[in-house]
C-alpha positions in Angstrom: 10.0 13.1 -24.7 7.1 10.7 -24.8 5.1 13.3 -26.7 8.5 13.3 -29.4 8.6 9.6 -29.4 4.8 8.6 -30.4 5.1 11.8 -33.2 8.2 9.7 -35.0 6.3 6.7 -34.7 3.4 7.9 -36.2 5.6 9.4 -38.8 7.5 6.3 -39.2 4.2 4.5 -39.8 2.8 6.5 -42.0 5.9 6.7 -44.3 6.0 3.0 -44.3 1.9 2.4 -45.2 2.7 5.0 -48.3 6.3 3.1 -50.1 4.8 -0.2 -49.0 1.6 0.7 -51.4 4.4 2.6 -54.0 6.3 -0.4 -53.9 3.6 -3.1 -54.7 1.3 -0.8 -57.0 3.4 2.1 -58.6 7.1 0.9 -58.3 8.3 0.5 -62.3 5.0 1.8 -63.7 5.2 4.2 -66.7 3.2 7.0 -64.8 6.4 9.2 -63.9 4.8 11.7 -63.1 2.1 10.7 -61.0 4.5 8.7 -59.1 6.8 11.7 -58.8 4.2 13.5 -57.0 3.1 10.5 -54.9 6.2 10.3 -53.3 6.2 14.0 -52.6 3.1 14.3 -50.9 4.4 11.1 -49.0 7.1 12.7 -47.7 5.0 15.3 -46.3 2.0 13.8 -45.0 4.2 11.6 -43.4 5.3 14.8 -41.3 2.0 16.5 -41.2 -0.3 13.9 -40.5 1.0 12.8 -36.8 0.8 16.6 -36.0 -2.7 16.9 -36.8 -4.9 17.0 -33.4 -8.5 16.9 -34.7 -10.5 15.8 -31.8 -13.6 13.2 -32.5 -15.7 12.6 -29.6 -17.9 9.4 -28.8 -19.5 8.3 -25.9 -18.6 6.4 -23.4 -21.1 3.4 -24.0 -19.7 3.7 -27.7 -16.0 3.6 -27.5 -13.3 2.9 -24.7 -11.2 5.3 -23.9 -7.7 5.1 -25.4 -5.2 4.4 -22.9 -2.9 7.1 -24.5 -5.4 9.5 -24.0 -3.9 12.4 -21.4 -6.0 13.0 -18.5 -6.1 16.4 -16.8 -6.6 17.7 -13.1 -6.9 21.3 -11.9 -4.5 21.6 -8.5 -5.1 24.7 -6.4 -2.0 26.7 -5.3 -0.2 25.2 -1.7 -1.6 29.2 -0.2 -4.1 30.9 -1.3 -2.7 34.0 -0.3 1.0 33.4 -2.1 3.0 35.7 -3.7 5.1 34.9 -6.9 8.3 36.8 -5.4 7.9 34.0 -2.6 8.2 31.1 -4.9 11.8 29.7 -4.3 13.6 27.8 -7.6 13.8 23.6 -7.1 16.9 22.4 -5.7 16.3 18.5 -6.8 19.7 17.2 -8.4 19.3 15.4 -11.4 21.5 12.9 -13.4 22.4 14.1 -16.4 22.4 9.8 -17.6 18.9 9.8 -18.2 17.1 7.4 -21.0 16.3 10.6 -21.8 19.3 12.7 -22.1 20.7 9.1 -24.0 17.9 9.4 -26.6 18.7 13.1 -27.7 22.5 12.6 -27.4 22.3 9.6 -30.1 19.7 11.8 -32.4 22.3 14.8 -32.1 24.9 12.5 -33.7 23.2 11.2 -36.5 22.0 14.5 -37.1 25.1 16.3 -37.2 26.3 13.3 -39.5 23.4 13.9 -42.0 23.5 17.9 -41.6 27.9 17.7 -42.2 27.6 15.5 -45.6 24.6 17.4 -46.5 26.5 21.1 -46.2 29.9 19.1 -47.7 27.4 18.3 -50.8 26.3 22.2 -51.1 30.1 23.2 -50.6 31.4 21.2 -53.5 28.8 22.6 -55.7 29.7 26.1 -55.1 33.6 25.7 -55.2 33.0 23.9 -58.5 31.1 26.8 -59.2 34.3 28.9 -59.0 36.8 26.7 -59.5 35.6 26.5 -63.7 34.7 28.8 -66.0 30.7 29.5 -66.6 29.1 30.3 -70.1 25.2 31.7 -69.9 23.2 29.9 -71.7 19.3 31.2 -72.0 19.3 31.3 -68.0 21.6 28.1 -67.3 25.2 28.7 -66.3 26.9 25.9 -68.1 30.1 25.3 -66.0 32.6 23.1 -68.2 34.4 20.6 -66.2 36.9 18.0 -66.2 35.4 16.1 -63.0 34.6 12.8 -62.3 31.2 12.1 -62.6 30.0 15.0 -64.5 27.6 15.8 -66.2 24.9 16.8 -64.2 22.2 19.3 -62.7 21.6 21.1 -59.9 18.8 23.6 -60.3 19.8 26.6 -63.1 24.1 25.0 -62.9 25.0 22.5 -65.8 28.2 20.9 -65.1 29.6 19.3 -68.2 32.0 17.1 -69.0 35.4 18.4 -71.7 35.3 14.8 -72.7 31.8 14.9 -74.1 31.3 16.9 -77.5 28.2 18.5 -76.9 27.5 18.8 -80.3 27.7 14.9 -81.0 24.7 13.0 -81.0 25.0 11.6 -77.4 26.1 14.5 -76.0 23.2 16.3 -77.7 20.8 13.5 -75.6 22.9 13.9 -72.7 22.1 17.7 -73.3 18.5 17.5 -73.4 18.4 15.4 -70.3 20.1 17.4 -67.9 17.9 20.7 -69.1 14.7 18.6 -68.5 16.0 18.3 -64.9 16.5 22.2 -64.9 13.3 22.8 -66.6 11.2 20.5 -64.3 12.8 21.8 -61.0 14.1 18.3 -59.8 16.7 20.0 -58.1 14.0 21.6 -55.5 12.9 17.7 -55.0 15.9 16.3 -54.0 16.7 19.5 -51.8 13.2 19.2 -50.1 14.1 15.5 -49.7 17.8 15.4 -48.2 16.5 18.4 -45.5 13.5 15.6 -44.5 16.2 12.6 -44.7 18.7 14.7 -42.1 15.8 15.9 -39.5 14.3 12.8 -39.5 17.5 10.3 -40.2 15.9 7.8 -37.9 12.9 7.0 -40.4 14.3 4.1 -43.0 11.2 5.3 -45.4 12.2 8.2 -45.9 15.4 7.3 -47.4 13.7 4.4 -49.6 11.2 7.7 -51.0 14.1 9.7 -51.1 15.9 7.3 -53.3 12.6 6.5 -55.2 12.2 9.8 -56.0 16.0 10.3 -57.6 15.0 7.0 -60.0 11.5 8.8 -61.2 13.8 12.2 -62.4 15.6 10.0 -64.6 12.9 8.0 -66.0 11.3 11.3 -66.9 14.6 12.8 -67.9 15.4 9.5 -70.2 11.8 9.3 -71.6 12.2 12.9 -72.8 16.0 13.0 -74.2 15.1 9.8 -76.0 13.3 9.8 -79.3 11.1 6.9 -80.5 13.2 5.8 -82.8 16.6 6.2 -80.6 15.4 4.4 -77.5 17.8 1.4 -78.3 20.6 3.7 -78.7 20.1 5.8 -75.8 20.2 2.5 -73.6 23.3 1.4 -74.9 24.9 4.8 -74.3 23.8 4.0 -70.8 25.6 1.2 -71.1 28.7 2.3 -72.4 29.7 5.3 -69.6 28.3 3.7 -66.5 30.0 5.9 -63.8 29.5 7.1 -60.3 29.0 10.6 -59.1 30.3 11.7 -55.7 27.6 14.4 -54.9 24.3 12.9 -54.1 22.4 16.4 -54.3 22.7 17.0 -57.9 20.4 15.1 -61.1 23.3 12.9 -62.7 23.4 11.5 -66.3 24.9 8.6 -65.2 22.8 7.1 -62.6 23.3 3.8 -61.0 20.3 2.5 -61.5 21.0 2.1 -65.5 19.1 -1.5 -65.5 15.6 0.2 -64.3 16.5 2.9 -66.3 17.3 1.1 -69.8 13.4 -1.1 -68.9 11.3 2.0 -69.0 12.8 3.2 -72.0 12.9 0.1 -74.0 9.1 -0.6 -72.5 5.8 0.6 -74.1 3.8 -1.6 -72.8 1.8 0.4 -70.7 0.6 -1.6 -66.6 -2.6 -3.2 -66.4 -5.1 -1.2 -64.5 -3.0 2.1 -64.3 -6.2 4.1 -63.1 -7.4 1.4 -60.3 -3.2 1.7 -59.4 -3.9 5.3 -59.0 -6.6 5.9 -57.5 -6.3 3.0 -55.1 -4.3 5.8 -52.8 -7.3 7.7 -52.0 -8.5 4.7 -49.0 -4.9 4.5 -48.2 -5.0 8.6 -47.1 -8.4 8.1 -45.7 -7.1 5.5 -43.9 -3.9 7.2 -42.5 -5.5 10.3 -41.7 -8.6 8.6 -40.0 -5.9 6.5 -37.7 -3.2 9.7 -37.2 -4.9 12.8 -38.3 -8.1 12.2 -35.4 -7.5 11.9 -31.9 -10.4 9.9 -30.3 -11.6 10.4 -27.2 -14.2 9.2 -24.7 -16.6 11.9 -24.7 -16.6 13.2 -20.7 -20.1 12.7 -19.7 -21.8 15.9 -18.5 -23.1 14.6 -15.3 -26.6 16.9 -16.0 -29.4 15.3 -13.6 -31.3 15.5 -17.1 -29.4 12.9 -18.1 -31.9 9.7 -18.1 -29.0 7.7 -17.4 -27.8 9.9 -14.0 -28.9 8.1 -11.2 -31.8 10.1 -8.9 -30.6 11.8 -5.8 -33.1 12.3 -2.7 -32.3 15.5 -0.8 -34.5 16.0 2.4 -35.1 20.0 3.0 -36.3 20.6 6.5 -38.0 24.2 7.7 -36.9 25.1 10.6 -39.2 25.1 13.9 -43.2 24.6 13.8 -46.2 26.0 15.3 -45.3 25.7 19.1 -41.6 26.2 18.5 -42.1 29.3 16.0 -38.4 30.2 16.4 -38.1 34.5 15.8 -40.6 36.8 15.5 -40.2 40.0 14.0 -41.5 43.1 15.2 -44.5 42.4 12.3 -45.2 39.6 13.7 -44.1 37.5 11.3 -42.8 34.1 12.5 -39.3 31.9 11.2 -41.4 28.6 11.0 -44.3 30.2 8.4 -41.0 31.8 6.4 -39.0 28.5 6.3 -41.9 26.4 5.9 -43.1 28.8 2.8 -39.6 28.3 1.5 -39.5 24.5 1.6 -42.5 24.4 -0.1 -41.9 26.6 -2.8 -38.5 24.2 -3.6 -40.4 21.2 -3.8 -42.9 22.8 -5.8 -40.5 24.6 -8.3 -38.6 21.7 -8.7 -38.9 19.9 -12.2 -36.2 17.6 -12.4 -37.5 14.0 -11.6 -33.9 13.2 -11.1 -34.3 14.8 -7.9 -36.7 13.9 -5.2 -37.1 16.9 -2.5 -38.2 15.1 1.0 -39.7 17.6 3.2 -39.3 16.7 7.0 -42.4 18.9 7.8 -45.1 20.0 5.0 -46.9 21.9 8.0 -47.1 24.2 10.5 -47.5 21.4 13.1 -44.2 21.2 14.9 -41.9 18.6 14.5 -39.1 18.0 17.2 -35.4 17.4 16.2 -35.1 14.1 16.7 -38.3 13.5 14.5 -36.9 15.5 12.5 -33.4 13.6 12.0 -35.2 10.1 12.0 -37.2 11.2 9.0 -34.1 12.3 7.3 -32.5 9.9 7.9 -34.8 6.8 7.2 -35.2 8.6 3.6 -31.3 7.4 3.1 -31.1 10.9 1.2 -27.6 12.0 -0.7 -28.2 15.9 0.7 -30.0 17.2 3.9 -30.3 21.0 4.1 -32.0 22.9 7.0 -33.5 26.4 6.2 -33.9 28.9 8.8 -33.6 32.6 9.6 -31.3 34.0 11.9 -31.5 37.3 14.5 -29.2 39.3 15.9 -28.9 39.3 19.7 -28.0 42.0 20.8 -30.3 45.6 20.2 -27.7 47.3 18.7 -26.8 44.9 16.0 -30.3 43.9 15.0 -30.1 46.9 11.8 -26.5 46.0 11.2 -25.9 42.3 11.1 -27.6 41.4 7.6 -27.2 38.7 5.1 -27.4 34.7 3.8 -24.9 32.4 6.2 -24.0 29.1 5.7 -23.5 27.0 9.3 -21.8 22.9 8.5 -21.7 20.9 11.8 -18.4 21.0 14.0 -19.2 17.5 15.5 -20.0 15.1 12.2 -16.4 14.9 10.8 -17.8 11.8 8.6 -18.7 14.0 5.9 -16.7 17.3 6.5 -15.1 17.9 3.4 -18.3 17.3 1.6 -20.0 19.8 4.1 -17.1 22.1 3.1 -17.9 21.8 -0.3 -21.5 21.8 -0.1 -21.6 25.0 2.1 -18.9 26.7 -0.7 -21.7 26.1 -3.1 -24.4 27.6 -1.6 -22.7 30.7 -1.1 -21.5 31.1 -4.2 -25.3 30.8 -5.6 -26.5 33.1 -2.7 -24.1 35.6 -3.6 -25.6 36.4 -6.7 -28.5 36.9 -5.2 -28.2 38.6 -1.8 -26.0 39.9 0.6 -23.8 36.8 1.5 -21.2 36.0 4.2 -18.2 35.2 2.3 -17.2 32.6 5.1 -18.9 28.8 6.2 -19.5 29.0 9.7 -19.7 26.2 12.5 -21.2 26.2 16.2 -19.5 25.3 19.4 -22.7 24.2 20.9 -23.7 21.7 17.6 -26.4 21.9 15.4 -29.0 18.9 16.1 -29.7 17.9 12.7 -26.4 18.2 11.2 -24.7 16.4 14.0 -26.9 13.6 13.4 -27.0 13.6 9.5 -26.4 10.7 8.0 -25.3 12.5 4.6 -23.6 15.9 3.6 -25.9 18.5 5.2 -25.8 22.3 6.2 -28.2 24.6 7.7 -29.0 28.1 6.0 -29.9 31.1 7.8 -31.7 32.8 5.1 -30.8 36.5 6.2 -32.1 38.6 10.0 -35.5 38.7 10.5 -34.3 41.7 13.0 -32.9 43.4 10.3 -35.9 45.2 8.1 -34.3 44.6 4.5 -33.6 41.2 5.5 -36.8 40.7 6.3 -38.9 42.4 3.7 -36.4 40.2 0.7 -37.6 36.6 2.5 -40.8 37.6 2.6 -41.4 38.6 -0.7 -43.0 35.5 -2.4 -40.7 36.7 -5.7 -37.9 36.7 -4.1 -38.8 33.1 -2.5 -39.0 31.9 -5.8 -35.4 32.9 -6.3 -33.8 31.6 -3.0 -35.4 28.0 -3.7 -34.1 28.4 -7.5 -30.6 28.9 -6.1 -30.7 26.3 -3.7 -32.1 23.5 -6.6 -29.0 24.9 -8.5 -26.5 24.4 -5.5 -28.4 20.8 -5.1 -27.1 20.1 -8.6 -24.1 21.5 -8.4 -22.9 19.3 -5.8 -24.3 16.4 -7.1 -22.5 17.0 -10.3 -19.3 17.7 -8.4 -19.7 14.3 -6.5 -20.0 12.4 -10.2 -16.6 14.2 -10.8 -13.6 11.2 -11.1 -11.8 14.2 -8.8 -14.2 14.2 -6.3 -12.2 12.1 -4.0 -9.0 13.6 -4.6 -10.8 17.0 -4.2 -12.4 15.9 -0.8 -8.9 15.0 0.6 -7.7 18.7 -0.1 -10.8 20.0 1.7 -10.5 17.9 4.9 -6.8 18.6 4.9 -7.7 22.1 6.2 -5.9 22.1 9.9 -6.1 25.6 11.9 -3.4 26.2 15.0 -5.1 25.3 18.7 -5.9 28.5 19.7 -7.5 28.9 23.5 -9.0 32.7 24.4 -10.0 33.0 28.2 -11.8 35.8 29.7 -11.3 36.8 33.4 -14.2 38.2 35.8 -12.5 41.6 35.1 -12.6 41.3 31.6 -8.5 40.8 30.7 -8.0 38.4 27.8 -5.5 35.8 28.0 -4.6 33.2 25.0 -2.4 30.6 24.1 -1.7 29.4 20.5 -0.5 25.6 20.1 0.4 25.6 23.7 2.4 29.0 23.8 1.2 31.7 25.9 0.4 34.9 23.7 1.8 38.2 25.4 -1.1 40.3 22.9 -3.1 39.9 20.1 -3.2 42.0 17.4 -6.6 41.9 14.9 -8.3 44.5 12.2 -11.1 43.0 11.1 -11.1 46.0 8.6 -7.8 44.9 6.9 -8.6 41.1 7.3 -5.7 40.0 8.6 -4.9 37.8 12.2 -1.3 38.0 14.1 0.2 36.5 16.8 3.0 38.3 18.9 4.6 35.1 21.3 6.5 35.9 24.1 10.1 35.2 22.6 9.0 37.9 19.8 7.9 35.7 16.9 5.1 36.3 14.4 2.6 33.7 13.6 0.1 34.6 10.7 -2.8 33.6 10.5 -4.7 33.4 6.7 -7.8 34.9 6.0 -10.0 31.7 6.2 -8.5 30.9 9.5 -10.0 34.1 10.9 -13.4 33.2 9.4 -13.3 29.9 11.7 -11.9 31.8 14.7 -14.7 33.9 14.8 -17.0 31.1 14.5 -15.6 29.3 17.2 -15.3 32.4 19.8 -18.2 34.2 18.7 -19.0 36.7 21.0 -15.5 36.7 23.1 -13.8 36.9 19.7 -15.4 39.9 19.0 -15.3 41.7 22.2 -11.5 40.5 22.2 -11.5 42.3 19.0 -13.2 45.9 19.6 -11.0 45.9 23.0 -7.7 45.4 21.2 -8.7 47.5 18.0 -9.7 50.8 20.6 -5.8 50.9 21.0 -4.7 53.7 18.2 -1.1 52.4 19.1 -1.9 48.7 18.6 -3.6 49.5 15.3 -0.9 51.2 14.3 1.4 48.6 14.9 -1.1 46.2 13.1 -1.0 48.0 10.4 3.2 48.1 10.3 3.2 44.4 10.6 0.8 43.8 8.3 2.2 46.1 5.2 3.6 44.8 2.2 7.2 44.8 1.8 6.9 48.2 -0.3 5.0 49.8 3.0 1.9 49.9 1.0 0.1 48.6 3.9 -2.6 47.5 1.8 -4.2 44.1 2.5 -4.5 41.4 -0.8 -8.1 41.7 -2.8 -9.7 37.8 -2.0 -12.1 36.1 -4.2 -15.7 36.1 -2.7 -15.5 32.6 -0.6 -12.8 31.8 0.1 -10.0 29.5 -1.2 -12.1 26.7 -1.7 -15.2 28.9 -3.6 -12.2 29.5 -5.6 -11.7 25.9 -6.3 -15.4 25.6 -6.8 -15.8 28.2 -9.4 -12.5 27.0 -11.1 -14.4 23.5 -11.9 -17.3 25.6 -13.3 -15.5 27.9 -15.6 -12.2 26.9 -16.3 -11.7 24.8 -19.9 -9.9 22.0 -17.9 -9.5 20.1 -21.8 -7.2 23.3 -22.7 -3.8 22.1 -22.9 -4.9 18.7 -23.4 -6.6 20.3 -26.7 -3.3 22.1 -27.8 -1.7 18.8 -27.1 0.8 19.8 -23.9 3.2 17.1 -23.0 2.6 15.6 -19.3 4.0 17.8 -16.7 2.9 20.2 -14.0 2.5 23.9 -15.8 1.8 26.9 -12.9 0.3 29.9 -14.9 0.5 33.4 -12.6 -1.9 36.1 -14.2 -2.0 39.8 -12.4 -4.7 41.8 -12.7 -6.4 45.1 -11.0 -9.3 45.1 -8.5 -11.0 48.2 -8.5 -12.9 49.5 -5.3 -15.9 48.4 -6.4 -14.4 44.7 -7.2 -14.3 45.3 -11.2 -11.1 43.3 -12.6 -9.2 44.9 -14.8 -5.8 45.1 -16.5 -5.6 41.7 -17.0 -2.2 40.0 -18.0 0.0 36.8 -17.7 3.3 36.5 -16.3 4.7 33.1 -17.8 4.7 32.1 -20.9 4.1 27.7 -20.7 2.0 28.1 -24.0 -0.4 25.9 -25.2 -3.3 28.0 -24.8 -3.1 28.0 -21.4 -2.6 32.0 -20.4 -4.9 32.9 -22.4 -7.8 30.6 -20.6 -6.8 31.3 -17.7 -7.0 35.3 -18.2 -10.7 34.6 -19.1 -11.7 34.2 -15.9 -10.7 37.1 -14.7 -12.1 39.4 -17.6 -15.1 38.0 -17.7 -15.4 36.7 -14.3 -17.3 37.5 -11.4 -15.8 40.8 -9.5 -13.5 40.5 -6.0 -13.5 41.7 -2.7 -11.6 44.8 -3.2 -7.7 45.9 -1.1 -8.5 47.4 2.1 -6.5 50.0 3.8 -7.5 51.4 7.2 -10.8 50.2 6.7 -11.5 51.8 3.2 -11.7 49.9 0.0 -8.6 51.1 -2.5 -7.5 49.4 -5.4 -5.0 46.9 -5.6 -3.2 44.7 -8.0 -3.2 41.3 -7.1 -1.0 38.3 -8.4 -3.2 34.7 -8.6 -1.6 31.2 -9.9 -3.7 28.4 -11.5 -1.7 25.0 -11.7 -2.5 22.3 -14.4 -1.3 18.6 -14.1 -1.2 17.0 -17.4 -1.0 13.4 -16.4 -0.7 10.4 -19.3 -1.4 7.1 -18.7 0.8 3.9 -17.8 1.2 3.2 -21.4 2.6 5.8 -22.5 4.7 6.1 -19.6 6.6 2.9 -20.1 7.2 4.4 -23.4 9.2 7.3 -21.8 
């Protein structure tokens, strides 16, 4: 509605700038013509103009941005996991009284006014059409009449009047008027302007240029029936049969307007500057379409650190361990400390953005102990501190299978949790494109010293297994180091550029929102498992890692189910008793089958969702990188909340394919939101019974198209 009401404004303006110039410059001037076409294009820029969405960018230091301007945020779907089928319709009663609903119901009756004379006017026409007889002459039908106000035009039909003798002088003038009005189309004018007039009945201008345009078809139509030396005596036959005519869609003789009519044919005088006059109207369209045709906006600032007018972040990078603490050492002999240390270095050396000054907390292999460590950090008042080290695998028999980057955030330091969350969501999605990643941020019962104690957002990286040989032999390379401290210089950016978001806050409230169920696992001397979730004893626990799903069976029989991020953070916080809980309860061929029952689709596919790589919130994260948030802003959307559902196919290799869209809310927004899925990055692929199939998978993005106050008083 607000969208509706600016547009007829606009249009209303516009039409008022172009008669007010007519009116002062052109109005009674002997250029019919020109003025014939004036009005014309008037008409229509005054509808075309307002639609017109040309964006022109300035900065902020150069212009304020218009408090019209529509602003537009990216929401996340309420679960990540949701189906569309789920989705039930809104209940909320509204009143059907609404300023709104008021609005449209007075339009509707002016327009059905307008539109009901306008098909009365057509009607007549055509019954007179029928009612008299028609002679062809050349290609006019000339339809002799005995009705009032006759004779006139109306396109190829000439209704004449059995009073006048059309071979008489006057009638011969009369004649030759009403075929200039055929020959010149006029008839397609006044059409073109009685359809504008009952659309947009609520613009006053467009009735005045409607009416103007009716008086320039007779001046034209007098000026050419008229000879030179018969101008006198065509005025006073004017003069003399001065009638009405009921039907204000035809080209009349006998116009009302006789006294403006008689002037410009008894006038030769031709206006002073006629050529100024005319071309005068060029800065008056320049001017309309600079204020109506451009939509000027306050250029979003891209946030780059190469910007000389971003502010410098400090980020402290501390390598893990030192010379008498060397943390692991591989079978080689290689130790953590040399690796982290090497790795520390090489992103303070490849760095080359002055915007960002990398603090190393050791630039040694002297040892350094955590507190030290955290005081230097900390005294450094730094925006990011990041711990690399490199983990190992404790037990023998996982040291060749556990492999991989992980991401650890503290579990103590809820100051800056949700931008932990975030941070830690960035840096996996940078190491995935490097190495094998953990999909999953993970946390520590026990704490992690330096994050606990961080004064800023902070995470520790565990920069694959030194027990594991690949692992090992990828950190070591000095190429490969390069890499990892080129990801991790991106991931500082990335955040920082997220944090000059105006969303940032709002997008830091989503993040911390995250709750997970109280879930207690105790394990007796003999090895039995007992749990309780939120207080209620749990009769058995039913998990498949390999289908990715957690479930709850209480003891009065009800399911509680558990999403897949939730799992993630339960097997950070059990570790080890997680996992042996786990293999015990997935040895049970019975309870895995049942698993897999509960855990089926409703069409017994039994075949768990594909997930994006991360996460929900590595979705969110790569949604602000690639998603056009301007898009329906661009094709001008009205403010509302617009949920676009795309489905697509994830192969077993993660490929998406088979991309389509599932609503229909326009305004480009399907079709940006089906880019990121054909030319995105690929998906964990559907698992069933522990092999990768492929799936289809249904995924909503939501846009909120807010306005601002103004425009909301407006509504």
């Amino acid at each position: 509605m607000k969208t509706i009401f600016l547009y007829l404004l606009q249009s209303i303006t516009v039409s008022g700038i172009f008669y007010c110039y007519y009116h002062f410059f052109l109005r009674n001037k002997k250029f019919h013509t020109y003025n014939r076409y004036f009005l014309l294009c008037a008409l229509m820029i005054s509808i075309v103009v307002p639609l017109l969405n040309i964006p022109v960018y300035f900065t902020e230091e150069t212009v304020s941005p218009s408090p019209l301007i529509k602003t537009l945020t990216i929401v996340s779907s309420g679960g990540f996991e949701e189906n569309i089928q789920n989705q039930s319709p809104l209940t909320t009663t509204h009143s059907l009284l609404t300023r709104s609903n008021i609005l449209w119901s007075i339009y509707f009756i002016g327009f059905s006014f307008m539109l009901s004379a306008f098909i009365t006017g057509i009607t007549r026409i055509l019954k007179l059409k029928r009612k008299y007889p028609v002679e062809k002459i050349d290609d006019i039908d000339f339809v002799n009449t005995n009705e009032p106000g006759t004779p006139y035009s109306f396109f190829k039909n000439l209704f004449w009047n059995q009073k006048i003798e059309l071979n008489s002088g006057n009638g011969q003038q009369i004649f030759r008027h009403e075929l200039y009005h055929i020959r010149q189309k006029h008839s397609a004018d006044i059409l073109f302007a009685e359809i504008i007039t009952v659309i947009f009945w609520i613009n006053p201008f467009f009735f005045l240029l409607k009416k103007e345009i009716k008086a320039i078809h007779e001046f034209l139509a007098d000026s050419f029936a008229a000879n030179k030396n018969e101008e006198w005596d065509y005025a006073e036959l004017l003069l003399m049969q001065v009638l009405g005519s009921p039907n204000r869609l035809t080209n009349h003789f006998f116009h009302n307007q006789i006294k403006r009519r008689i002037a410009m044919i008894t006038t030769s005088k031709n206006p002073s500057y006629q050529y100024l006059r005319k071309l005068f109207v060029l800065p008056v369209a320049i001017m309309i379409t600079a204020l109506f045709a451009f939509k000027y906006k306050a250029r979003e600032r891209s946030f780059s650190l190469n910007d000389p007018l971003a502010p410098p972040i400090t980020v402290v990078v501390d390598a893990g361990h030192g010379d008498s603490d060397p943390g692991v050492i591989a079978g080689d002999g290689t130790r953590e400390c040399d690796l982290t240390l090497q790795l520390a270095q090489k992103i303070k050396l490849l760095n080359k953005n002055d915007r960002i000054h990398v603090v190393l907390t050791r630039n040694s292999k002297e040892t350094v102990d955590l507190a030290t460590r955290s005081n230097i950090a900390n005294a450094q008042k730094p925006d990011l501190f990041i711990s690399l080290h490199v983990s190992a695998a404790d037990n023998p028999a996982d040291q060749q299978h556990n492999s991989g980057f992980e991401v650890y955030i503290s579990k103590k330091n809820t100051s800056y949790l949700a931008e932990n969350k975030i941070l830690g969501g960035i840096l996996l999605n940078y190491f995935m494109n490097l190495y094998q990643t953990t999909n999953k941020i993970q946390q520590r019962d026990m704490g992690i010293w330096v994050l606990d104690n961080s004064k800023c957002p902070s995470a520790l990286v565990e920069c694959g297994y030194m027990t594991n040989a690949n692992d090992l032999a990828f950190v070591k390379n000095p190429a490969n180091q390069d890499k990892i401290a080129g990801e991790i210089l991106k991931s500082i950016e990335q955040f920082s550029l997220q944090k000059s978001l105006p969303d940032f806050n709002e997008k830091k409230k989503q993040v911390a929102d995250t709750t997970l169920p109280d879930i207690k696992l105790n394990k007796s001397s003999t090895g039995k498992i007992s749990a309780t979730v939120d207080g209620v004893a749990v009769s058995s626990i039913m998990i498949d890692k390999k289908i990715g799903a957690a479930g709850f069976i209480l003891e009065d029989r009800r399911m509680t189910v558990i999403n897949q991020e939730h799992l993630h953070l339960l097997e950070v916080k059990y570790g080890q008793l997680w996992y042996e809980f786990v293999n015990d309860y997935a040895a049970s061929q019975e309870g895995v089958k049942r698993l897999e029952n509960k855990n089926a689709k409703k069409d017994g596919s039994g075949v768990s969702d594909p997930a994006f790589p991360g996460g929900e919130y590595a979705w969110i994260e790569y949604l602000q990188k690639n998603l056009n948030a301007n898009t329906p802003v661009d094709h001008n959307a009205p403010g509302g909340t617009y949920t676009v559902w795309v489905e697509f196919k994830v192969a077993e290799d993660g490929t998406v394919s088979n991309v389509r869209s599932l609503t229909d809310n326009g305004f480009g927004m399907e079709e940006e939101v089906k880019k990121l899925f054909t030319n995105g990055q690929k998906w964990l692929p559907a698992l069933k019974n522990g092999h990768k199939v492929s799936a289809y998978k249904k995924q909503p993005v939501t846009f909120v198209v807010q306005e601002e106050m103004t425009m909301t008083k407006m509504q």
